[in-house]
VEXTINU-991342 format. One record per residue (C-alpha): x, y, z. Coordinates in steps of 0.1 Angstrom, whole numbers, m for minus. Layout:
N
X_Y_Z .
...
END
This chain:
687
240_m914_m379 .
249_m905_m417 .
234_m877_m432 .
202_m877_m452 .
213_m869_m485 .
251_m884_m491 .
277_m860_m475 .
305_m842_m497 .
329_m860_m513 .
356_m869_m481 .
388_m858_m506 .
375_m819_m503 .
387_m802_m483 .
355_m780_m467 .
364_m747_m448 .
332_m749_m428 .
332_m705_m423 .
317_m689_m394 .
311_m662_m414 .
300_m653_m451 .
320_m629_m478 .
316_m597_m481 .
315_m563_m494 .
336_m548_m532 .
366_m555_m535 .
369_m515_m548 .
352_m502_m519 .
374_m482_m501 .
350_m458_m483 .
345_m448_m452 .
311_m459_m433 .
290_m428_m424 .
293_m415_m390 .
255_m424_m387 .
259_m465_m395 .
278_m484_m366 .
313_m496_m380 .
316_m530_m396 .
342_m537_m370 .
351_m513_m347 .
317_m516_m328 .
325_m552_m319 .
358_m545_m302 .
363_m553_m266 .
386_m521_m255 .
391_m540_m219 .
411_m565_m237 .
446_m556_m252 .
452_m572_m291 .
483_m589_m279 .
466_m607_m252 .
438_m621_m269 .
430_m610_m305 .
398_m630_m308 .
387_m615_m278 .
393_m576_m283 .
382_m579_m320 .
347_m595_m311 .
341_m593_m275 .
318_m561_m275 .
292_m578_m298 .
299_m616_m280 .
292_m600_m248 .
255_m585_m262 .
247_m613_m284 .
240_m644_m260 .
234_m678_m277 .
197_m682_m285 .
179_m715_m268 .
176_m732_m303 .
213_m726_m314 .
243_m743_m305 .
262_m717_m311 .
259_m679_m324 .
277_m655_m339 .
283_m639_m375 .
280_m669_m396 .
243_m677_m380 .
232_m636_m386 .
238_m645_m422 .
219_m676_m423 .
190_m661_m409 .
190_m638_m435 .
192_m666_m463 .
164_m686_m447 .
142_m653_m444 .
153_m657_m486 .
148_m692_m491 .
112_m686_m469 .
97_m666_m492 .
109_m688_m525 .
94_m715_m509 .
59_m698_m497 .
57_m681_m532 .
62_m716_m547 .
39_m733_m521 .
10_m707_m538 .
15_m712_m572 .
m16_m733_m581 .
m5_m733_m618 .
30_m747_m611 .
32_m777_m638 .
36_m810_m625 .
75_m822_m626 .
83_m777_m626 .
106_m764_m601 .
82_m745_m586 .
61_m776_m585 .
86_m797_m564 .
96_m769_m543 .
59_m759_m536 .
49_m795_m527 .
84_m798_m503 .
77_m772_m487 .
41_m779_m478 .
46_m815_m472 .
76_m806_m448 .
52_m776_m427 .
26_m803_m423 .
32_m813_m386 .
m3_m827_m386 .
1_m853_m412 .
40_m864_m401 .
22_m869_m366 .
m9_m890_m382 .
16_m913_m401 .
41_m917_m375 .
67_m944_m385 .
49_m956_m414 .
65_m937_m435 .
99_m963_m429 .
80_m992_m431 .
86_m1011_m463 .
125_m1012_m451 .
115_m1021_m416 .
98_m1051_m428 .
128_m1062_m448 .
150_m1058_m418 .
126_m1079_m402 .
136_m1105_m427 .
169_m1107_m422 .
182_m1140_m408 .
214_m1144_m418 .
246_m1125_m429 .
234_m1122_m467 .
205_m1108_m461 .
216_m1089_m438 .
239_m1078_m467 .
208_m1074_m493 .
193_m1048_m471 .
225_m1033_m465 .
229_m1023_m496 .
198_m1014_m504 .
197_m989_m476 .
230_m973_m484 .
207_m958_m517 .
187_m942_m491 .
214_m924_m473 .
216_m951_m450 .
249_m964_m438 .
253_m995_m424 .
289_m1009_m417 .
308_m989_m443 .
301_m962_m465 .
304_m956_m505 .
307_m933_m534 .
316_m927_m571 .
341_m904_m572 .
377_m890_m593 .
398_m915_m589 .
431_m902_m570 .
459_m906_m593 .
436_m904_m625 .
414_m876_m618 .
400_m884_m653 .
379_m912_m645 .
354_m920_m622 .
363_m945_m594 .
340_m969_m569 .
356_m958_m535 .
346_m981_m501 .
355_m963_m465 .
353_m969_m431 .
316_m963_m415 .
290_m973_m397 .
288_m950_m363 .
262_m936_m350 .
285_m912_m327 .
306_m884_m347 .
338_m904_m348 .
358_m933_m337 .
374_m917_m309 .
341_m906_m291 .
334_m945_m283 .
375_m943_m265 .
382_m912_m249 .
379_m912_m210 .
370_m873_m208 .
340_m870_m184 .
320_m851_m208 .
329_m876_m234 .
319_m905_m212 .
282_m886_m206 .
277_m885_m244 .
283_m923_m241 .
259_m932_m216 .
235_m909_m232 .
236_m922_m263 .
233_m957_m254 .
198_m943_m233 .
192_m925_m268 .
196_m965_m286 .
170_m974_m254 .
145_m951_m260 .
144_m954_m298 .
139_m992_m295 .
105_m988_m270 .
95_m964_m297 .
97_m991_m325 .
74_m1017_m300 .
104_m1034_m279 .
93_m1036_m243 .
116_m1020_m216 .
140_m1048_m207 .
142_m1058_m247 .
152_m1022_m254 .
174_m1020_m228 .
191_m1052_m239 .
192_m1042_m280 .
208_m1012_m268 .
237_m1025_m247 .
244_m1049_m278 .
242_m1022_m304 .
264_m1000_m286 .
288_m1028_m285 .
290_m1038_m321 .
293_m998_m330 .
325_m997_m303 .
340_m1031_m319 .
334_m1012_m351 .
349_m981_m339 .
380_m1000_m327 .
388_m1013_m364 .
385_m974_m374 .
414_m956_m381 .
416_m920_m361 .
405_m887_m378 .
446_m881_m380 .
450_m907_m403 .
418_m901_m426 .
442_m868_m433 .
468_m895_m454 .
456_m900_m490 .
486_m922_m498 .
476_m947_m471 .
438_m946_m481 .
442_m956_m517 .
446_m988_m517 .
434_m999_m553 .
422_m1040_m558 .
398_m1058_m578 .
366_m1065_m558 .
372_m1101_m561 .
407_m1097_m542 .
387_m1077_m517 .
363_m1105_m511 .
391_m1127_m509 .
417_m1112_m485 .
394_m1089_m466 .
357_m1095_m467 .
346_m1132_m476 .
311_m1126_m467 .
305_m1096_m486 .
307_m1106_m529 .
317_m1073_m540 .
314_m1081_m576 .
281_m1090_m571 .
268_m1068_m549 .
285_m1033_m567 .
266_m1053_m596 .
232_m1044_m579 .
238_m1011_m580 .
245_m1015_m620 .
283_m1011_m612 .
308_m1030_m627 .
345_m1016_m619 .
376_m1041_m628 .
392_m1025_m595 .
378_m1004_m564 .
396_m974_m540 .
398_m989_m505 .
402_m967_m477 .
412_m986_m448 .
418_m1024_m454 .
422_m1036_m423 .
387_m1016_m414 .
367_m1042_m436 .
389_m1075_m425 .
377_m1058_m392 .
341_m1060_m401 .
344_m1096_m415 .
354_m1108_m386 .
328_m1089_m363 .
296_m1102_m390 .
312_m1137_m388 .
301_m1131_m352 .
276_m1108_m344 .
242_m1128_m336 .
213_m1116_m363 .
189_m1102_m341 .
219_m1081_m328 .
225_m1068_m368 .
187_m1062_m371 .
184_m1038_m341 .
216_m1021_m353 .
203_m1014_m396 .
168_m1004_m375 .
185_m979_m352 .
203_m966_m382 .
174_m960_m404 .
150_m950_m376 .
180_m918_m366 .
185_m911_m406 .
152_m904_m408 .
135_m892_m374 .
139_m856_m383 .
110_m865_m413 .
87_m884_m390 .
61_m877_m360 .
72_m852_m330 .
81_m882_m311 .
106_m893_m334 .
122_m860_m340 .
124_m849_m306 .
138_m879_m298 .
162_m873_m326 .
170_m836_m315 .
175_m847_m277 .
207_m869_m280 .
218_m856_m314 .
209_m812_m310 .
208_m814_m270 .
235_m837_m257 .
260_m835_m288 .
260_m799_m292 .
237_m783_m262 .
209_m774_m284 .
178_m763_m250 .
151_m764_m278 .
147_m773_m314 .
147_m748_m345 .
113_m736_m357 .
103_m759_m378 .
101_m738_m410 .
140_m735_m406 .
143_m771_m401 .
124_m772_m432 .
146_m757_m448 .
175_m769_m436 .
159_m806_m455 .
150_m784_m486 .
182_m773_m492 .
197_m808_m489 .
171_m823_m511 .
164_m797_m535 .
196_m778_m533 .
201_m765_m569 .
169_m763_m579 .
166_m733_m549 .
198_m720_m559 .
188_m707_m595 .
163_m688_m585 .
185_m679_m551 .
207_m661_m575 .
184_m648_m600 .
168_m633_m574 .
197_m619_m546 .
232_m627_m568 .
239_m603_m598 .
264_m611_m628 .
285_m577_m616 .
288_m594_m580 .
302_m629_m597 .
326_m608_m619 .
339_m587_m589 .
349_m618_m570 .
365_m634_m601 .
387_m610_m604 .
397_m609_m565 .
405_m643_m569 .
428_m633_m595 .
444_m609_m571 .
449_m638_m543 .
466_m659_m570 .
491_m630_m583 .
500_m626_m549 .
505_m661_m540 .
533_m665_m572 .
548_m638_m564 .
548_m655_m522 .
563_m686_m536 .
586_m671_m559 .
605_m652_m526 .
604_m688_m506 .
639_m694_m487 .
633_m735_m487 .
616_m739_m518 .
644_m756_m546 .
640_m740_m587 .
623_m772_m597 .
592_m772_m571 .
590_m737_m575 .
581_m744_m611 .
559_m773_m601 .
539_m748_m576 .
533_m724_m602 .
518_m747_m630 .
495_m760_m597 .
488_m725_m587 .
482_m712_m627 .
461_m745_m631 .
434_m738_m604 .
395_m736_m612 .
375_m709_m596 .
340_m715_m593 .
326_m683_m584 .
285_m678_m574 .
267_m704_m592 .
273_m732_m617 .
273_m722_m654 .
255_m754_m661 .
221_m762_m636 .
216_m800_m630 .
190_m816_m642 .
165_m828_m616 .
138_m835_m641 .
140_m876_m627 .
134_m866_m592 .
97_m872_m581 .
84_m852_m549 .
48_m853_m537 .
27_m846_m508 .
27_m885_m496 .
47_m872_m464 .
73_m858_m456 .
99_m886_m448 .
89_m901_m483 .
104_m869_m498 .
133_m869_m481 .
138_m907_m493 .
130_m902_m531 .
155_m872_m526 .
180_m894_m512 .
176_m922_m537 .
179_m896_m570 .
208_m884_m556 .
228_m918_m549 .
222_m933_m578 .
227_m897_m596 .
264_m904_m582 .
260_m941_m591 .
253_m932_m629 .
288_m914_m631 .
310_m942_m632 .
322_m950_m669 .
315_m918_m677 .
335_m886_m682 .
345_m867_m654 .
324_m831_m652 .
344_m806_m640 .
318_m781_m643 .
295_m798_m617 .
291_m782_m580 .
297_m800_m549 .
274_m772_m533 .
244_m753_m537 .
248_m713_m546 .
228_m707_m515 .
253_m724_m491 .
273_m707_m464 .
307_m726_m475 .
331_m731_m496 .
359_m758_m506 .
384_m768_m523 .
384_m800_m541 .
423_m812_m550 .
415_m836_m576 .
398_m809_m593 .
422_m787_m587 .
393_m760_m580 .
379_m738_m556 .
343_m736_m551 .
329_m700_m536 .
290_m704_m534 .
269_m667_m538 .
260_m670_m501 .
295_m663_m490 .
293_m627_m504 .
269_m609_m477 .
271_m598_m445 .
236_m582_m430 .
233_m545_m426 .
262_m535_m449 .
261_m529_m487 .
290_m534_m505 .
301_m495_m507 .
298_m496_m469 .
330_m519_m460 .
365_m502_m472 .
389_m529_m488 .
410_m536_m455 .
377_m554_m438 .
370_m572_m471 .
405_m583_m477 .
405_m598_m440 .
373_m612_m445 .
371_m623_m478 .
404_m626_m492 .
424_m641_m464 .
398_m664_m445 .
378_m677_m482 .
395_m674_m510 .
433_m677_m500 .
420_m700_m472 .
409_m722_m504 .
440_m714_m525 .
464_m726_m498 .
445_m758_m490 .
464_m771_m526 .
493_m765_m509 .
488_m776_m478 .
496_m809_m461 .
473_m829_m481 .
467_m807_m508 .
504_m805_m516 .
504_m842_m523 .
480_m834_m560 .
494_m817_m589 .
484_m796_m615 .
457_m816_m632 .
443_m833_m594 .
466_m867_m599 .
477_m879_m562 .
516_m879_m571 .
549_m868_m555 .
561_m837_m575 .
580_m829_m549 .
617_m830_m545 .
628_m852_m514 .
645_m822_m497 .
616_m795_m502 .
590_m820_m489 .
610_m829_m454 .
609_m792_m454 .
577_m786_m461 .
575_m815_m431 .
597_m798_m406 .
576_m765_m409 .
548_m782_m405 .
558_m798_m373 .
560_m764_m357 .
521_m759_m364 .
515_m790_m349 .
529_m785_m318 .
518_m756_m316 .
478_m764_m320 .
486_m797_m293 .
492_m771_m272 .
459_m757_m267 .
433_m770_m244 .
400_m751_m251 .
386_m776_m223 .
401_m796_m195 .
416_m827_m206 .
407_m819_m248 .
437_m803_m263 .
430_m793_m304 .
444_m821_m322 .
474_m808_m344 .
477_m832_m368 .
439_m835_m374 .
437_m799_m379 .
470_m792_m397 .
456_m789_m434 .
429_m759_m420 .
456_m744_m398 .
477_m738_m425 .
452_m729_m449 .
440_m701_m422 .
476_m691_m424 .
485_m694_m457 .
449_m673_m462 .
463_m647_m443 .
496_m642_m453 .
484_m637_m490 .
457_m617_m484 .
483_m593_m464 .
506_m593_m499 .
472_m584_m522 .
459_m558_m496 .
497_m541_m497 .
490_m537_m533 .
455_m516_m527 .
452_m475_m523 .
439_m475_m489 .
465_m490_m480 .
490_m474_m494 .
470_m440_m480 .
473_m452_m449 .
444_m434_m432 .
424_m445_m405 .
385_m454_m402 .
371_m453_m368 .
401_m449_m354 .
420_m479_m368 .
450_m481_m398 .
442_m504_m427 .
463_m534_m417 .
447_m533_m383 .
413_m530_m404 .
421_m559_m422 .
432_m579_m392 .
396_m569_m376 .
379_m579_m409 .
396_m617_m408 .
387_m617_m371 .
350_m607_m379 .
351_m638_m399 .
353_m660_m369 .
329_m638_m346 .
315_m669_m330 .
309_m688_m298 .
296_m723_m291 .
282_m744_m263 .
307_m764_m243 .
286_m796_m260 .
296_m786_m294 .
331_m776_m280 .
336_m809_m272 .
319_m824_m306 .
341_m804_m326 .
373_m814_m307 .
368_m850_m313 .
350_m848_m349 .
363_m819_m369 .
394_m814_m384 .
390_m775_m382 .
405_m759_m350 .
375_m736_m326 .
367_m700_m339 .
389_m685_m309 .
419_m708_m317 .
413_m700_m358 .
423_m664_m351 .
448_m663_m325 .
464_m690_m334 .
474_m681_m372 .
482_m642_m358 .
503_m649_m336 .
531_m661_m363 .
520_m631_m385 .
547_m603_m385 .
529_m577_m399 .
500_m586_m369 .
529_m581_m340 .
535_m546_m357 .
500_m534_m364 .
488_m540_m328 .
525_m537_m312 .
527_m568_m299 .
549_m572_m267 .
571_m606_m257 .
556_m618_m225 .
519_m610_m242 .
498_m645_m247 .
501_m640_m283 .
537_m634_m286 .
552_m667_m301 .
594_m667_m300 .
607_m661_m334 .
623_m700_m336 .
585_m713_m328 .
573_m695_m354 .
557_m710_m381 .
572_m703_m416 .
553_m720_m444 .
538_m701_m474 .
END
């Protein structure tokens, strides 16, 4: 179901790492024969490079590091965020013992969270209470508009029912604030997952269906009843799902912007729903709206027009219930964690709790952790550092677009006021939000998670008619992420990116950090304003062409060759990556790469050329951007990803950029009739 607190804005484009930032971008010294190398004790020496790069650059420490039970998958990325929850523990516990905090304090809300959240007992005494109130108005509903009222009132808590919402930059006026209605309403990842005939796709089906079953005895149905709510819910979802438009398509900003008044969307599309009067609920009151996908909402007209009430009521109950099991009695969330941890991603037990815990903390109470996060664990010398690396990544990209073959004078010039105009957001915000509004207690924990919810939606709500901030964070400094947001024109490198356990900063030369930090974050995020759907945003984050015809087909062409490519591969039977889906983070990878090769040329150990542990620099820095991957999943989450995520596997992320990177061919010597060996015409030549 939808997430708890209102996911990112869709237009960013999130590189979702498997592995933080890290080390100086000075260091250049060599680890001490008494530490393990920072890469060279991962490497697989049974595997050659050329055959499988992922493989021989992390197989040693795959191969010792099985997944854990409660993981669904394991690798550098989840090492980190151990490390940031053992963090995030002890701000929490220390807060959770401050009898003096001041009512409405951080330490206050975070103290009471955190206790609330650890109180098994009391989520087990109130069971599903907690949900009530809105269960009881669903229990109203006996028409379409009520069913609307409640609707809308549970899209404030993080609810979705039938479509989703949010105020956000308007496309092609990034200077205002802009109501923007999408495509929504699943309870499976994505459209696709209610189609595809895959066998493993087709258990995920039938189990969540038994998950609807379950869920419905829980809330009082007998057997047969639940059974039957079920069957009916699972069919409204797949008629929903068939109106959807595929992942692929979500990737085209010109054919989501579709700009009307809300009265011409009530007329043409949706004559049930009043839009004028129901965005007036919300205090709202836009002369025009962003539609996403038209023909999406004439598709759920004509499915509410039809779909008996008691079917609607069971289907806003499931919906609710699965938003907000993870809050409520053991029952609940293990019911939860079976379909949604076990069968969608192959989860064999849940997280500890305190992690879980944390997991809802940071969602609820994100920036209030993250400025004592960084008071604490991020310095002002560590912020400045990475400013100026990204300074280095941007140099080196001019100077990359300046020497392209396809590129006309008047793009060029276009691509360089872009590429000058980007934001870096390095750390943590300059400005902290202001959560003074937000009201957390020790009621229970679900309630928590709702008054969360609610701040936060109508916290977006209240930024229509208002001036866009471009100083406000799309993440907390404690996240293990980072985006970039085109109509901001930004990127956005949280603090948590910059660590890696068991390694200071003097400890990791400038080959391994330019792998892992330059190539796969920052010119990963650079490139992602040039990419497929990046490219299509200029300078100051409007959606226009500034293209000339002739650059963009071949911009176009080039990226054809990537998509092909990426079809190609099948990490399981019958699921090939989807190349189009994926394009944007393909090239980005890349893109990331290629740059980060120009600005490590430009450093002394490189141009010193001496080996650590037995490797040159550019092979360092090859093993660094692998490092960044060093991750393996559960066939479950395999399969989730395939379907749901626009970013290729970890496995696929490495070899698949590499093996249309010269200097990786010559580093590793690289032999035609090798896996990774592309021919030179299937190359891919972008940025």
């Amino acid at each position: 179901m939808k997430a708890t607190l209102p996911a990112l804005p869709r237009r960013l484009l999130v590189l979702a790492l498997a592995a933080a930032s890290v080390g100086s971008v000075y260091a250049a010294t060599t680890t001490p024969a008494s530490k393990p190398d920072v890469v060279a004790d991962h490497i697989d020496t049974s595997v050659k490079p050329g055959d499988d790069f992922f493989e021989f650059a992390n197989g040693a420490w795959l191969k010792s590091h099985p997944i854990p039970p409660e993981e669904s998958q394991w690798g550098i990325g989840q090492v980190v965020q151990d490390e940031l929850y053992a963090k995030l523990r002890k701000i929490s516990e220390d807060a959770a013992a401050d009898k003096n905090a001041a009512p409405g304090s951080d330490e206050q809300k975070i103290g009471d969270f955190w206790t609330t959240a650890m109180d098994q007992a009391l989520a087990d005494k109130l069971g599903v209470t907690p949900l009530n109130d809105e269960l009881a108005r669903i229990d109203a509903v006996h028409d379409v508009n009520s069913a609307l009222d409640e609707a809308f009132a549970l899209q404030l808590l993080g609810v979705g029912p039938f479509f989703d919402f949010s105020v956000q930059q308007d496309e092609k006026q990034s200077d205002a604030m802009a109501v923007h209605l999408w495509q929504g309403g699943l309870g499976l990842p994505e459209r696709d997952y209610y189609f595809n005939k895959e066998k493993g796709v087709a258990k995920v089906r039938a189990a969540y269906e038994e998950h609807l079953h379950r869920s419905f005895r829980m809330l009082g149905k007998n057997d047969a009843e639940a059974a039957s709510s079920a069957k009916q819910v699972m069919a409204f979802e797949t008629a929903l799902a068939k109106v959807s438009r595929p992942l692929a398509e979500l990737r085209d900003p010109q054919k989501n912007y579709n700009k009307m008044a809300p009265a011409d969307l009530t007329a043409k599309y949706t004559p049930s729903i009043a839009w004028k009067t129901r965005l007036a609920g919300w205090k709202l009151s836009p002369n025009e709206v962003i539609v996403g996908q038209p023909e999406f909402f004439s598709g759920l007209q004509a499915l509410l027009a039809k779909t008996p009430t008691p079917v609607i009521r069971d289907y806003m109950r499931a919906h609710l219930v699965d938003t907000y099991a993870s809050y409520l009695s053991a029952d609940f969330d293990n019911e939860h964690f079976d379909f949604y941890g076990h069968t969608l991603n192959g989860q064999a037990q849940q997280k500890p709790r305190w992690k879980r815990a944390l997991r809802a903390e940071n969602k609820s109470l994100g920036m209030i952790l993250g400025r004592i996060y960084v008071k604490d664990y991020f310095s002002e010398a560590a912020k400045q550092r990475y400013n100026t690396m990204v300074e280095a990544i941007r140099t080196a990209y001019g100077e990359r677009i300046d020497k392209l073959d396809w590129m006309s004078a008047a793009t060029k010039a276009k691509a360089h006021e872009k590429l000058a105009a980007v934001t870096k957001k390095v750390g943590y915000p300059d400005k902290w939000k202001d959560y003074s509004k937000l009201t957390i207690g020790r009621t229970s924990y679900a309630q928590n998670m709702m008054n969360a919810t609610r701040w936060q939606t109508e916290d977006m709500i209240s930024k229509f008619g208002k001036p866009v901030d471009r100083n406000e964070w799309e993440m907390s400094p404690q996240t293990y992420n980072a985006y970039y947001n085109p109509s901001n024109n930004e990127i956005v490198l949280p603090a948590a990116q910059f660590m890696i356990p068991g390694f200071t900063d003097n400890q990791i030369d400038d080959a391994v950090v330019y792998g892992y930090v330059a190539a796969s974050t920052i010119g990963h995020e650079i490139t992602h304003g040039f990419d497929d759907e990046g490219r299509q945003y200029d300078a100051k984050g409007n959606l226009v062409d500034w293209w000339s015809k002739e650059d963009a087909a071949r911009f176009k062409q080039r990226a054809d060759v990537m998509v092909k490519q990426f079809n190609a591969y099948e990490p399981l039977p019958g699921i090939h990556i989807n190349g189009e889906a994926s394009l944007g983070e393909n090239i980005a990878d890349f893109g990331g790469i290629m740059i980060g090769i120009d600005a490590f040329k430009k450093t002394e150990q490189y141009k010193k050329g001496e080996k650590i542990a037995g490797y040159t620099p550019m092979q360092r820095f090859f093993l660094g951007y692998a490092l960044g991957w060093l991750s393996q999943e559960r066939e479950e989450q395999l399969r989730t990803g395939l379907l749901s995520d626009v970013h290729a596997p970890a496995k696929w992320r490495v070899n698949g950029p590499l093996s249309n990177v010269p200097d990786f061919y010559e580093a590793f010597d690289v032999k035609q009739g090798q896996p990774m060996w592309r021919p030179e015409n299937q190359r891919v030549k972008i940025w």
